[in-house]
VOPAGU-2260 file (C-alpha; in pm, 1 decimal, decimal comma):
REM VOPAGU-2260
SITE   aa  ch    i         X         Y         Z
SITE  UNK   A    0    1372,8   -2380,4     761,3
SITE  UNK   A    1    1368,5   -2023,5     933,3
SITE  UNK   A    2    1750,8   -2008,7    1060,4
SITE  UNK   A    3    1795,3   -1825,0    1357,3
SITE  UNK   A    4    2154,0   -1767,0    1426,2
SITE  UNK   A    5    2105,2   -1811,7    1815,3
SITE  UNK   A    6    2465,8   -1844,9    1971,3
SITE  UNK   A    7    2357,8   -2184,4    2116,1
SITE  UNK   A    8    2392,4   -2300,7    1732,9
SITE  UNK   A    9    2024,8   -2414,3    1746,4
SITE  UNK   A   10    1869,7   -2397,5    1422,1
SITE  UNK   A   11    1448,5   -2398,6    1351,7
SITE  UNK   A   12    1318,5   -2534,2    1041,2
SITE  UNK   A   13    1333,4   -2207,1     815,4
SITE  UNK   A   14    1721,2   -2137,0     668,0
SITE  UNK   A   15    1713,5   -1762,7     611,3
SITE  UNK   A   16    2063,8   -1736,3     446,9
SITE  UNK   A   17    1989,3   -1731,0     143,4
SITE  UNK   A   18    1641,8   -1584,9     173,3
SITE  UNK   A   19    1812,3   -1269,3     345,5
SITE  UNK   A   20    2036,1   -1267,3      52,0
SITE  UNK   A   21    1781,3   -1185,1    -211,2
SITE  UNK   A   22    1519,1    -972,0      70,9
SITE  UNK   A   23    1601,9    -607,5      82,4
SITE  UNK   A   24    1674,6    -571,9     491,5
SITE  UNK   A   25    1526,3    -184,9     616,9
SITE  UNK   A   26    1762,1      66,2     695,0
SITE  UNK   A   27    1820,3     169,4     993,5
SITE  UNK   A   28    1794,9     549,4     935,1
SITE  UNK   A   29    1483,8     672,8    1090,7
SITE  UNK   A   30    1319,2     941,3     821,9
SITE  UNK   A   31    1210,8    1254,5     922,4
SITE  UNK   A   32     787,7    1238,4    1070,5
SITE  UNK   A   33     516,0    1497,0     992,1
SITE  UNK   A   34     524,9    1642,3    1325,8
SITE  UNK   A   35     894,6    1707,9    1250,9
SITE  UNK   A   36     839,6    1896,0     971,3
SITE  UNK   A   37     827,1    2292,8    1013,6
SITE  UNK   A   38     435,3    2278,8     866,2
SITE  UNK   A   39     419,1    1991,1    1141,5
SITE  UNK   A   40     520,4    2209,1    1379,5
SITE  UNK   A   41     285,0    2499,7    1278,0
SITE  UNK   A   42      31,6    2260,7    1240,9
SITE  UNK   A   43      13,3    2128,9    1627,0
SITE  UNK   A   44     -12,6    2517,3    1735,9
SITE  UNK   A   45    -367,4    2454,7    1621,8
SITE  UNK   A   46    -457,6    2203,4    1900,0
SITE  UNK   A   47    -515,6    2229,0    2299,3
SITE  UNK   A   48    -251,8    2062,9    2503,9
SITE  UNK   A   49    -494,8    1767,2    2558,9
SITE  UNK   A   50    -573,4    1755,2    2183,6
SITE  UNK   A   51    -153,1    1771,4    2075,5
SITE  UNK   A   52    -125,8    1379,6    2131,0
SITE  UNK   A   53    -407,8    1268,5    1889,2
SITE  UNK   A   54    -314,3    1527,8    1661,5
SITE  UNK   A   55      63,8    1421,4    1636,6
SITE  UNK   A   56     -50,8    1075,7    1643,4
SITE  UNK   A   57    -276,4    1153,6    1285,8
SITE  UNK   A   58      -2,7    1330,2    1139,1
SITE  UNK   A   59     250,0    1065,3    1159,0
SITE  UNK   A   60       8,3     800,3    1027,4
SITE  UNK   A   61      48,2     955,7     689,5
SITE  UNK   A   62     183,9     791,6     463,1
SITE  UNK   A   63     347,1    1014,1     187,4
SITE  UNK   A   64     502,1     903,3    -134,1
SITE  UNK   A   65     704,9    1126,6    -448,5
SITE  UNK   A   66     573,7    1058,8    -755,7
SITE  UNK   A   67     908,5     915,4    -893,3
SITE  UNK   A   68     850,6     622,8    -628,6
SITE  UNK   A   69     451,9     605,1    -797,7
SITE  UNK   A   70     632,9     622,6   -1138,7
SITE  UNK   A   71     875,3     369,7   -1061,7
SITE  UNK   A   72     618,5     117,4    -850,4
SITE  UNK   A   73     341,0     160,7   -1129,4
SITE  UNK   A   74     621,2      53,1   -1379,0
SITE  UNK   A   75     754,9    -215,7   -1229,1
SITE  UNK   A   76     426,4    -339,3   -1137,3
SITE  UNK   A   77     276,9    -368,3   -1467,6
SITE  UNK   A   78     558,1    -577,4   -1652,5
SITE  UNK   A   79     536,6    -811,8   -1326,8
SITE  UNK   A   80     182,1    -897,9   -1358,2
SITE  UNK   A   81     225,6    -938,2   -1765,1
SITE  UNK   A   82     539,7   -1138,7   -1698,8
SITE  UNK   A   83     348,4   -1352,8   -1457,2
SITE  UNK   A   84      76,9   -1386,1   -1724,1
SITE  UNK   A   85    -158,2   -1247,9   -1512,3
SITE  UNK   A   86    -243,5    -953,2   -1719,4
SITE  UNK   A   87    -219,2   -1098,9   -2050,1
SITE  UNK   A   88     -71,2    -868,3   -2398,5
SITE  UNK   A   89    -173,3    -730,5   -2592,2
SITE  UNK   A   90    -269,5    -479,7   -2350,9
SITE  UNK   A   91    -449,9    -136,5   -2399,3
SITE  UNK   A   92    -363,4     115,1   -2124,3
SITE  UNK   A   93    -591,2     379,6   -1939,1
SITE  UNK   A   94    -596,7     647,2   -1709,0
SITE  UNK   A   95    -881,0     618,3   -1443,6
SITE  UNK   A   96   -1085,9     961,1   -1545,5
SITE  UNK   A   97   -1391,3    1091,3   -1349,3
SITE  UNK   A   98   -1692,6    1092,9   -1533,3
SITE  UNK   A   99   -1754,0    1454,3   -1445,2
SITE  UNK   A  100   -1489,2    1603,4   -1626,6
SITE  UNK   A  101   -1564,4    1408,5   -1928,4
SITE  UNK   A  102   -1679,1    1630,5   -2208,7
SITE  UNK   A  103   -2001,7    1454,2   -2246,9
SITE  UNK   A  104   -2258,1    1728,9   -2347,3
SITE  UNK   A  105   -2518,7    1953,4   -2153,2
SITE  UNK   A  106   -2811,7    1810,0   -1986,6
SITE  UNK   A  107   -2722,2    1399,1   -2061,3
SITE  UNK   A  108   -2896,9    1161,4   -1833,5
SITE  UNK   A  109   -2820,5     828,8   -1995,5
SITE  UNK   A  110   -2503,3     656,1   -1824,2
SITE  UNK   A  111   -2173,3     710,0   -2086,6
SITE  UNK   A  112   -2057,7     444,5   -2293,2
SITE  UNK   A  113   -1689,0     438,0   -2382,4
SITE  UNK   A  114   -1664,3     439,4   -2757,2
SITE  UNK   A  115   -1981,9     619,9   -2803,0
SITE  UNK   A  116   -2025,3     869,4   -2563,4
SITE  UNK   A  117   -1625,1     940,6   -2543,6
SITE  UNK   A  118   -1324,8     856,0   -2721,0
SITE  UNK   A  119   -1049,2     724,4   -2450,9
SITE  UNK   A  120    -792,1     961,9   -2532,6
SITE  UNK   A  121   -1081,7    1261,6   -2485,1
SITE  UNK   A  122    -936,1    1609,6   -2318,9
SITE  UNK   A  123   -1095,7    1626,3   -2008,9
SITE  UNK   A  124   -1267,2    1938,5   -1855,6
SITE  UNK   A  125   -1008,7    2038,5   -1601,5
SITE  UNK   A  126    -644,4    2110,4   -1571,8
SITE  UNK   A  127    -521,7    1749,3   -1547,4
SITE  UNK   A  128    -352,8    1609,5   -1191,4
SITE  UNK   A  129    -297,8    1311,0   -1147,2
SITE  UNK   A  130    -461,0    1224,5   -1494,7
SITE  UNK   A  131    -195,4    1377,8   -1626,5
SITE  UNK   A  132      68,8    1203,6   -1457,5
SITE  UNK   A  133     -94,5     894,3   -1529,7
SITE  UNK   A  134    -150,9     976,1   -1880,4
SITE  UNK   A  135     233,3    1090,8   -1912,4
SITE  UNK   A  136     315,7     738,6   -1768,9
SITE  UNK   A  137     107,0     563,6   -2026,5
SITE  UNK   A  138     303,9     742,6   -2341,0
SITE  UNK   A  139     605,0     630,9   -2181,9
SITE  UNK   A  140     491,7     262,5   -2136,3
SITE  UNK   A  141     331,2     258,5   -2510,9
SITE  UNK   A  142     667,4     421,6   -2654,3
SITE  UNK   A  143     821,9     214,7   -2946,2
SITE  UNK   A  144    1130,1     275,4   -2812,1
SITE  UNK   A  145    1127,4      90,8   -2535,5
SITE  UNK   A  146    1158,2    -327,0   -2554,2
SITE  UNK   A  147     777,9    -478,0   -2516,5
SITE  UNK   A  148     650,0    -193,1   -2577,0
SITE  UNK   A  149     433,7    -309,3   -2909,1
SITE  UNK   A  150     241,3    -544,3   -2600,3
SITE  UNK   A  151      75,8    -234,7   -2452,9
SITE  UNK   A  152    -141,1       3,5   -2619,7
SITE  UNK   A  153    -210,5     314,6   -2658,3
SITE  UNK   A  154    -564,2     517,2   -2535,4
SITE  UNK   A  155    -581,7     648,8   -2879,6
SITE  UNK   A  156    -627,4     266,6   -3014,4
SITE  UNK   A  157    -951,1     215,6   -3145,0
SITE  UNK   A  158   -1218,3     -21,5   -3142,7
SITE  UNK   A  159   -1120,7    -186,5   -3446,6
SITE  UNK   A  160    -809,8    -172,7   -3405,8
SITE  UNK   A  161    -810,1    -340,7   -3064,5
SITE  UNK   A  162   -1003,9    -627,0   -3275,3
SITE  UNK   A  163    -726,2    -641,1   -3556,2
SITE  UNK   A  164    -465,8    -666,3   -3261,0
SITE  UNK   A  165    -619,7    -914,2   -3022,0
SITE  UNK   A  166    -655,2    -698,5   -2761,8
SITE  UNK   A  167    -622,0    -935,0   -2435,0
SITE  UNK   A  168    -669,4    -703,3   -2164,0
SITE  UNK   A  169    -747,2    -332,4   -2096,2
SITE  UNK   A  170    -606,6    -214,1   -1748,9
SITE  UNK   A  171    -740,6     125,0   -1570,8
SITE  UNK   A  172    -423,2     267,8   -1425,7
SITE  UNK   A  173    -453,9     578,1   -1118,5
SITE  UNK   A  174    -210,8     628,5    -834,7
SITE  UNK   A  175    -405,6     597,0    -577,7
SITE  UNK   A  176    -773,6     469,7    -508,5
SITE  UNK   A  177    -923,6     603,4    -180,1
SITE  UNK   A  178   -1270,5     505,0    -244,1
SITE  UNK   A  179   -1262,3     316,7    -558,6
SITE  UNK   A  180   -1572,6     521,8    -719,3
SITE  UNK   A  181   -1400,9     641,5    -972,1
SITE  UNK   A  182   -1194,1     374,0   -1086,8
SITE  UNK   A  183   -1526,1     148,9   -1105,6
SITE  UNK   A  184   -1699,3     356,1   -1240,5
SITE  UNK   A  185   -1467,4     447,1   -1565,1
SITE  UNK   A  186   -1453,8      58,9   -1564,8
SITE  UNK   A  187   -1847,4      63,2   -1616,0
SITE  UNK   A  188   -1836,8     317,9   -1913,7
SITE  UNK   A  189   -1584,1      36,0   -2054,1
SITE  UNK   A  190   -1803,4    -269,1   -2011,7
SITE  UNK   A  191   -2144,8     -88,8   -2109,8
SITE  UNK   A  192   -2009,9    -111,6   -2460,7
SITE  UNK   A  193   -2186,1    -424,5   -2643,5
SITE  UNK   A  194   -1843,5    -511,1   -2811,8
SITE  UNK   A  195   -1622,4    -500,4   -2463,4
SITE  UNK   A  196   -1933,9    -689,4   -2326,4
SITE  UNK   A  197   -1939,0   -1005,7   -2560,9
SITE  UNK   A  198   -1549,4   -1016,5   -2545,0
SITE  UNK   A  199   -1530,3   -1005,5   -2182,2
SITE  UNK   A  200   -1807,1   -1254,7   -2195,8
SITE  UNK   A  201   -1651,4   -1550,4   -2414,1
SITE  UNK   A  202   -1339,8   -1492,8   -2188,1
SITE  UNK   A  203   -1142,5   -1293,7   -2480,6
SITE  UNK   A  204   -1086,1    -953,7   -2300,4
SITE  UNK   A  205   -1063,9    -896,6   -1917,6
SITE  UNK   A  206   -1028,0    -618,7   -1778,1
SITE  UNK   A  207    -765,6    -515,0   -1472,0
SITE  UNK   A  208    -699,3    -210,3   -1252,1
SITE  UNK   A  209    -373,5    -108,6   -1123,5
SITE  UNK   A  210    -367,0     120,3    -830,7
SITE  UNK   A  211      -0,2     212,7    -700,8
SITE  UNK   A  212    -193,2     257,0    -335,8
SITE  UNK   A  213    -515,8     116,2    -255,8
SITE  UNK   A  214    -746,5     166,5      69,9
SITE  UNK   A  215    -901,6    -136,1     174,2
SITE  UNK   A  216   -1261,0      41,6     122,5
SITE  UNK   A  217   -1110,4      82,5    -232,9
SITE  UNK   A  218   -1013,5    -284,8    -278,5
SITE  UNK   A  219   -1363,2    -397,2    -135,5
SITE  UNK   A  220   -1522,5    -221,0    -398,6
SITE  UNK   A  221   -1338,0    -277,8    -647,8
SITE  UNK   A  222   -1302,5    -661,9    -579,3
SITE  UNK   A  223   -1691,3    -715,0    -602,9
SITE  UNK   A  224   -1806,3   -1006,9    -815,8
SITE  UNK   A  225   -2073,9    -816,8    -981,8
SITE  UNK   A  226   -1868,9    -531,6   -1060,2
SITE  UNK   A  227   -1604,9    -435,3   -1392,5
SITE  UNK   A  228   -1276,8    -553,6   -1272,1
SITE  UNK   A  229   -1121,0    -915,6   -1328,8
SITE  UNK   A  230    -829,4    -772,9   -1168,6
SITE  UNK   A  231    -720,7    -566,9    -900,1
SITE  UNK   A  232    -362,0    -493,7    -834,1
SITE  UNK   A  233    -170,4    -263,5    -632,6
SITE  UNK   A  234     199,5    -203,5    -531,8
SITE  UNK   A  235     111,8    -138,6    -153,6
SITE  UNK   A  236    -210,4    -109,0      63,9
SITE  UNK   A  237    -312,4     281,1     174,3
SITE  UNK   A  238    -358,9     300,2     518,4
SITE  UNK   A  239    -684,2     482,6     666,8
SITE  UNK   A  240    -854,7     507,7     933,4
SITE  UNK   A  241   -1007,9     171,4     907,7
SITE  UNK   A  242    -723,0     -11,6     945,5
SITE  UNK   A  243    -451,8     208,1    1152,2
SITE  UNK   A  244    -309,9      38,7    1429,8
SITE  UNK   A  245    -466,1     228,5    1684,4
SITE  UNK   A  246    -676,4     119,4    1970,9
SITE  UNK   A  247   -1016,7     206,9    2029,3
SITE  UNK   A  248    -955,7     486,3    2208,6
SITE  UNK   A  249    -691,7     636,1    2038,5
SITE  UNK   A  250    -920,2     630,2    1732,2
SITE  UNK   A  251   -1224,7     806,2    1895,6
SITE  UNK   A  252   -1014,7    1051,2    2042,8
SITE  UNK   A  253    -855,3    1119,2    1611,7
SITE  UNK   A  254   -1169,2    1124,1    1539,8
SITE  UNK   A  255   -1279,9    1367,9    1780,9
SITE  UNK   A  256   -1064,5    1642,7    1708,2
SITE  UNK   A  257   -1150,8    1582,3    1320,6
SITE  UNK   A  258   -1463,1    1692,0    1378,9
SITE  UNK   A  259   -1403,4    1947,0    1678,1
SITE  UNK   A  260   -1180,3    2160,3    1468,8
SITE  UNK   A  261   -1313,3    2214,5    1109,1
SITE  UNK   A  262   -1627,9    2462,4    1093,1
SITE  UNK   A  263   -1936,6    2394,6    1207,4
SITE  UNK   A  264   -2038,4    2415,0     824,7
SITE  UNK   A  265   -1793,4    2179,7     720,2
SITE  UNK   A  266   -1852,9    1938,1     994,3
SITE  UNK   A  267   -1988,3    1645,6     709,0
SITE  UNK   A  268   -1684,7    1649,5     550,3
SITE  UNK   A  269   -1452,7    1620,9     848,9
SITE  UNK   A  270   -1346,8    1320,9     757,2
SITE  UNK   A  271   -1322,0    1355,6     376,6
SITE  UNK   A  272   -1485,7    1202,2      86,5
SITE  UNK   A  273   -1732,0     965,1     210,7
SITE  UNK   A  274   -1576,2     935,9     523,7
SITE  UNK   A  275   -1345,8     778,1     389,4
SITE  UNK   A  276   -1120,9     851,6     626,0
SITE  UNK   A  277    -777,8     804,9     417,1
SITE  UNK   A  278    -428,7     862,5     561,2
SITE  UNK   A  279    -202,7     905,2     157,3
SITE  UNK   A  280     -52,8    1141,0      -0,7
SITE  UNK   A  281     151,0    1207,7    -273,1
SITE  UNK   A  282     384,7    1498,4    -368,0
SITE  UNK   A  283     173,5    1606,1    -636,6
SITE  UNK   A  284    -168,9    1626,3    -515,4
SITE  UNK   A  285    -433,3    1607,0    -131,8
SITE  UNK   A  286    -657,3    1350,1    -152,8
SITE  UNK   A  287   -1026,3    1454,7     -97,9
SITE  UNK   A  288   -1071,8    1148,4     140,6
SITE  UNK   A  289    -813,9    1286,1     388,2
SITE  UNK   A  290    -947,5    1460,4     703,5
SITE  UNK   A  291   -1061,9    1850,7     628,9
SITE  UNK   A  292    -795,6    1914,6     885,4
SITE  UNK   A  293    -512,9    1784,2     692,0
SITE  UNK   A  294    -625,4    2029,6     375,2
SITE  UNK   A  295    -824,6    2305,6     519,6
SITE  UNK   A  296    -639,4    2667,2     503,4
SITE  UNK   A  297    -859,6    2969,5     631,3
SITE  UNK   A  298    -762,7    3264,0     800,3
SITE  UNK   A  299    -645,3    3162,2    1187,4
SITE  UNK   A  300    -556,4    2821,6    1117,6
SITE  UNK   A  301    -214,5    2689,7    1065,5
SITE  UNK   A  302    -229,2    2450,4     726,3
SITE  UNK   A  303     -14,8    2094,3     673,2
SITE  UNK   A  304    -152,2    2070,1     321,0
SITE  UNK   A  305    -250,0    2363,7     111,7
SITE  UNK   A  306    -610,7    2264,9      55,0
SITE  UNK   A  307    -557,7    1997,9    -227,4
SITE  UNK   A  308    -212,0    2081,2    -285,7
SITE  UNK   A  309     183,0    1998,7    -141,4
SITE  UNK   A  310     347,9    2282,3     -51,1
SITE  UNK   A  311     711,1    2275,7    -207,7
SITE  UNK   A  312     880,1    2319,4     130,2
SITE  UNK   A  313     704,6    2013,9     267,3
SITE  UNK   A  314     820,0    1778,0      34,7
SITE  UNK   A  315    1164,3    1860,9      83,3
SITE  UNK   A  316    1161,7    1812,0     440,4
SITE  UNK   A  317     944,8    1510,4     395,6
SITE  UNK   A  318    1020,2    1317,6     103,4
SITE  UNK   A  319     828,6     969,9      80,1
SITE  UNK   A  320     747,6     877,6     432,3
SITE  UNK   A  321     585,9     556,7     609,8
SITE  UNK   A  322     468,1     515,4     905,2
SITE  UNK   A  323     685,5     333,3    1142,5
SITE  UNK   A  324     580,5      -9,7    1164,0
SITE  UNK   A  325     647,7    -216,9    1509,4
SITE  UNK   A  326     684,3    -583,9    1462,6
SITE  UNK   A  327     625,9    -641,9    1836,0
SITE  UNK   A  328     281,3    -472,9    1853,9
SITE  UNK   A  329     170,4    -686,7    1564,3
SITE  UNK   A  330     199,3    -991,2    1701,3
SITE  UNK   A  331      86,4    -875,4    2036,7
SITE  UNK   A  332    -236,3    -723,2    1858,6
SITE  UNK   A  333    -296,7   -1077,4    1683,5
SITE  UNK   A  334    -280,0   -1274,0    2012,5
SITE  UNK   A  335      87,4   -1364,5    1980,2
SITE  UNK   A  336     272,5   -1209,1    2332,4
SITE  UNK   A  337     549,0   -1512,9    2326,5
SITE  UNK   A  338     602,2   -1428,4    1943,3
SITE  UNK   A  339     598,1   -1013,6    2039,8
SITE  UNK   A  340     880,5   -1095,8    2281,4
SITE  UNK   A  341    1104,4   -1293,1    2026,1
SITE  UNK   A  342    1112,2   -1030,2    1750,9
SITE  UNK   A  343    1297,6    -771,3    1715,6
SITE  UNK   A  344    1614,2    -911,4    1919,3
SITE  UNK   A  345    1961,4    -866,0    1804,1
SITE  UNK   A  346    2034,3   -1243,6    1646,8
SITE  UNK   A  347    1723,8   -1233,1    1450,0
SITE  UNK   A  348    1721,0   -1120,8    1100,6
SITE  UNK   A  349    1463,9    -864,6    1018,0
SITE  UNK   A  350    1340,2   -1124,4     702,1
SITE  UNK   A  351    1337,4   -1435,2     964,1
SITE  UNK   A  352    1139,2   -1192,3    1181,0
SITE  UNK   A  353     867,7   -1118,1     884,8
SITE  UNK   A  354     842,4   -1497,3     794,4
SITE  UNK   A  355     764,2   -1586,9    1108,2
SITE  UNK   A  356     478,7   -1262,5    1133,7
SITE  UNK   A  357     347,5   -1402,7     844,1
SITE  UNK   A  358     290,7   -1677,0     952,7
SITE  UNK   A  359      89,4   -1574,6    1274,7
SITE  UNK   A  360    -100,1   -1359,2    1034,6
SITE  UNK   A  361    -245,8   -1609,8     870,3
SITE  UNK   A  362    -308,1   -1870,7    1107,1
SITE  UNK   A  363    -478,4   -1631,3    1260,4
SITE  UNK   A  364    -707,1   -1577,0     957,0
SITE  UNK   A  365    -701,2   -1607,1     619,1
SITE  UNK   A  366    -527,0   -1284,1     494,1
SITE  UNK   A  367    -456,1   -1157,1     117,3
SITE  UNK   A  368    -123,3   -1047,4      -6,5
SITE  UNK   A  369    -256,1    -719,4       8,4
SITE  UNK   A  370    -410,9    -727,3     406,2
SITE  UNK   A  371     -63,0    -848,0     472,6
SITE  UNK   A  372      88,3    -589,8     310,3
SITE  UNK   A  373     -49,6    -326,6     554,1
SITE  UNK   A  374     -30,5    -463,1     856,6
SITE  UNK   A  375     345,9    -514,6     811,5
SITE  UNK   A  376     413,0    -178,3     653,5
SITE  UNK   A  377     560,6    -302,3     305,2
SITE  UNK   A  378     496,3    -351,1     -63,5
SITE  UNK   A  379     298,4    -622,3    -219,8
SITE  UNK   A  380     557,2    -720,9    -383,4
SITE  UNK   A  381     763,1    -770,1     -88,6
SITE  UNK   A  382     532,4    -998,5      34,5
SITE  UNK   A  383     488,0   -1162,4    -270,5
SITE  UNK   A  384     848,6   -1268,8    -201,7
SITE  UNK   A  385     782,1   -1371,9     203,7
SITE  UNK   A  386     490,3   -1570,8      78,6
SITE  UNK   A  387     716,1   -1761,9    -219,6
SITE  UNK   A  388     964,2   -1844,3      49,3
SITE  UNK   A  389     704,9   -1982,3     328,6
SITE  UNK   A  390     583,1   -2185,1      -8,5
SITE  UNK   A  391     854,9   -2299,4    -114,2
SITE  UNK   A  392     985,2   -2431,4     214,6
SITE  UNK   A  393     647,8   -2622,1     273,1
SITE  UNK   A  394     548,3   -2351,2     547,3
SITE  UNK   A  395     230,6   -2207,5     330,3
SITE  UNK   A  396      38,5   -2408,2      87,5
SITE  UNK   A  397     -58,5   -2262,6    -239,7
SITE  UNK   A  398    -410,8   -2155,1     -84,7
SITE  UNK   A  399    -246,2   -1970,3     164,0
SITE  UNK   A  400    -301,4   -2156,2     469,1
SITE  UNK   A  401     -60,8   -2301,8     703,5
SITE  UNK   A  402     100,6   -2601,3     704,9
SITE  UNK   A  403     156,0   -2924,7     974,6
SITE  UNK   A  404     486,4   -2801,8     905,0
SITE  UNK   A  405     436,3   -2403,3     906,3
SITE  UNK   A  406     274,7   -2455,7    1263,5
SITE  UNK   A  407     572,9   -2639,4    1443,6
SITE  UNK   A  408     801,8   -2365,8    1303,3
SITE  UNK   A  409     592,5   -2104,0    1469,4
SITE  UNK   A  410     593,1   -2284,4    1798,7
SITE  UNK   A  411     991,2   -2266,1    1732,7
SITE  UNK   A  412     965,7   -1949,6    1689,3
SITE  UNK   A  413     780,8   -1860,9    1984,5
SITE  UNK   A  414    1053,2   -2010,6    2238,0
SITE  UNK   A  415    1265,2   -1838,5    2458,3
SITE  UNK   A  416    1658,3   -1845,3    2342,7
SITE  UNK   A  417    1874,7   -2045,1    2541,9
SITE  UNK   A  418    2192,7   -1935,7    2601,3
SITE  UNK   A  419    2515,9   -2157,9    2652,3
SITE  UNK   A  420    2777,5   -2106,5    2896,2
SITE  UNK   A  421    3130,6   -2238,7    2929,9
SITE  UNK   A  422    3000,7   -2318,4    3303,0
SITE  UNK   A  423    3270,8   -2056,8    3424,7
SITE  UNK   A  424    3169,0   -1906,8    3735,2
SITE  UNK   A  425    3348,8   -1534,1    3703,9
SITE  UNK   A  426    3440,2   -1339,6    4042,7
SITE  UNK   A  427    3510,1    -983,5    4088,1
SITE  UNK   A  428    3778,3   -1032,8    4344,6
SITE  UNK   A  429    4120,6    -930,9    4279,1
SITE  UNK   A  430    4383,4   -1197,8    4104,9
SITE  UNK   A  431    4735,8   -1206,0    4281,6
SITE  UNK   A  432    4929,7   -1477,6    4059,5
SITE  UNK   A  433    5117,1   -1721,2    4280,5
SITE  UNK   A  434    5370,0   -1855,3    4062,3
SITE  UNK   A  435    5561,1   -1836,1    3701,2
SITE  UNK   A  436    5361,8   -2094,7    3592,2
């Protein structure tokens, strides 16, 4: 049951006590936004007054992350999913490279073949970025020092030696995936091979990618049943354009200063790679897929990013920032007004708040971990944990749909508190006692 702690001593069918106990509740320290910052600030200078609003409006839909979080998330991420079984061990580890700066010889027009063409722990073209991070992580994971460490394997393994192992699965590992091109299509260099093929094929190998973020263009992609990936896994969803919670109008009017103030030369890749449209950053590096605005840097113009780089006084005003989330405008977006109204008030728990969101969310329509993830502004894992607890309580079944059950607690949810009184009808008048006693 979802306990709400209602003065009147009422109690709904979800007990959040314990729950709450194990959830990690959201501080209620409000980070410094973008449009804060002192590049925020330069930034807006750009824009007419009647342009400002949309313009502070894309800015704070950022969502900005240090690379000790991706570090950290990646980590933690990994030995879930191989603790869960659902990446099995052995395990060989990869960083997602771009074909391009594979050193793959002049004038080659067949498509590469991992093994052949390249060896997986190849030097690459260009100064590494997040490759290299990626590719730091991986020596770190593979180290014998560390406990379960002989479960994951180096790039340098080779094919025979992945045979003599009993190699189980190989997982392509980035930090972010904005369009998902070139995680899938490292993935197809892997499964060209005629050896990866007939393993993958009798069920002996499968192969996974682990994204810490993850647009949901990227997940589409990536998820396809004809494509390389048995797998797809991230620690959160990256918002973009796609999928901010903006209305219509808000989003034409973004959209219209995107392409308003970049160049008329550069007007096809106002809204970055593919038009993509992506709204993540890290510390370390500028997506391509993020609005030319956002990374452009020419004489006249005020930057945010420096082209495809973080300037060093951003992240330390900025640090890892998300988007502020509202609860309310969730439900109300979803069809839920009675809901909107309950959340957010002071007896609720911010955990008994999110069950009960969940729940809307997916009686409204079926809804992965991941969808889930971004519309309520958290970690898959996090919801991992709201989803175990609607489970176990016989809220959720195991397919994800709602329960008999699930549905009478969300009618619970949705009803006004009621609030008990002594029946003590106060006055305002002055009290003269009359007597001692």
């Amino acid at each position: 049951m979802i306990r709400r702690s209602v003065r009147c001593g009422s109690r709904s069918a979800i007990t959040s006590s314990r729950f709450d106990r194990q959830y990690s509740m959201a501080s209620t320290y409000r980070a410094v936004r973008p449009s804060e910052t002192r590049r925020g600030l330069g930034w807006l200078t750009n824009f007419s007054p009647e342009d400002e609003g949309p313009a502070r409006q894309l800015l704070d839909s950022l969502r900005f992350v240090s690379l000790s979080d991706v570090r950290a998330g990646l980590q933690v991420r990994l030995h879930s999913l191989i603790a869960q079984g659902k990446i099995q061990a052995p395990a060989l580890l990869v960083s997602a490279l771009s074909i391009e700066d594979l050193r793959l010889g002049e004038g080659r027009t067949v498509p590469p073949v991992a093994f052949e063409s390249f060896q997986l722990d190849d030097p690459i073209n260009v100064v590494p970025g997040s490759e290299g991070f990626v590719g730091n992580l991986i020596r770190d994971l593979v180290s014998p020092a560390l406990v379960g460490a002989d479960a994951l394997l180096a790039p340098s393994t080779k094919l025979n030696e992945l045979r003599g192992k009993r190699c189980r699965s190989i997982v392509v590992i980035t930090d972010y995936a904005g369009s998902g091109t070139q995680l899938r299509d490292y993935a197809m260099a892997l499964v060209r091979h005629p050896t990866l093929r007939s393993w993958r094929s009798y069920g002996l190998l499968r192969i996974h990618a682990l994204s810490y973020a993850g647009s949901s263009q990227a997940l589409a992609t990536l998820q396809r049943e004809d494509g390389p990936f048995d797998g797809v896994w991230t620690v959160e969803t990256a918002p973009s354009f796609q999928d901010a919670p903006w209305t219509a109008n808000q989003r034409d009017a973004i959209k219209g200063i995107c392409a308003r103030y970049v160049r008329r030369k550069d007007r096809k890749r106002a809204l970055g790679f593919k038009e993509s449209a992506g709204l993540f950053a890290t510390d370390a590096s500028v997506p391509n897929n993020l609005p030319l605005i956002l990374r452009q840097a020419h004489s006249g113009w005020h930057p945010f990013f420096e082209r495809r780089t973080v300037p060093p006084d951003l992240f330390t005003e900025l640090g890892s920032y998300a988007p502020d989330v509202v609860l309310k405008d969730v439900a109300t977006r979803i069809g839920q007004p009675r809901l909107s109204s309950n959340l957010g008030v002071k007896y609720m728990r911010t955990a008994t708040d999110e069950m009960f969101l969940v729940l809307a969310l997916l009686l409204d329509r079926s809804r992965s971990a991941s969808e889930l993830a971004r519309e309520l502004g958290k970690p898959v894992a996090t919801v991992d944990v709201l989803l175990r607890a609607l489970r176990s309580l016989g809220l959720v079944d195991d397919q994800g749909n709602v329960t008999s059950t699930g549905k009478k607690e969300l009618t619970t949810g949705k009803r006004a508190p009621r609030h008990v009184s002594a029946g003590i009808e106060g006055s305002d008048a002055p009290y003269y006692p009359e007597s001692m006693r």
